[in-house]
C-alpha positions, 0 to 999 in steps of 0.5 A: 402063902406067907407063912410058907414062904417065911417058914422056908425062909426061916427053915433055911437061914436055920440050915445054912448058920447050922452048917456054919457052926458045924463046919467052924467047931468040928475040925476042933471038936477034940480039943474042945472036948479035952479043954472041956475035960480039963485035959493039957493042951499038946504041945508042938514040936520044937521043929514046928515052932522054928519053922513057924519063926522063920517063915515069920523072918522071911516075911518081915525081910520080904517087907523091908522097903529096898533101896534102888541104885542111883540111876545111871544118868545121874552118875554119869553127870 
């Protein structure tokens, strides 16, 4: 009974890090092919990369600590 359960135990572990490995490099499998190859990797677009630069200004604007106001109280003293 043992060896069945750590049969199952085994044989499951093995099915779920075989998923994972197949989820992980299958979207990729052409460029590892062509990497493989030694074909050049393509290149992106120019309006991809300027896209990509300024979502990246806009994060670090958003990021930037705003000053507040003085309070109304304090310029009314």
């Amino acid at each position: 009974m043992v060896t069945v359960l750590s049969f199952a135990v085994f044989a499951g572990t093995l099915g779920v890090s075989i998923y994972a490995l197949v989820v992980t490099i299958a979207p990729r499998m052409d460029r590892i092919i062509g990497a493989l190859r030694g074909q050049p990797a393509h290149r992106h677009p120019l309006a991809t990369l300027v896209r990509a630069e300024q979502r990246i200004a806009v994060r670090r604007w958003a990021a930037t600590p705003v000053r507040s106001a003085p309070s109304s109280s304090r310029a009314a003293a």
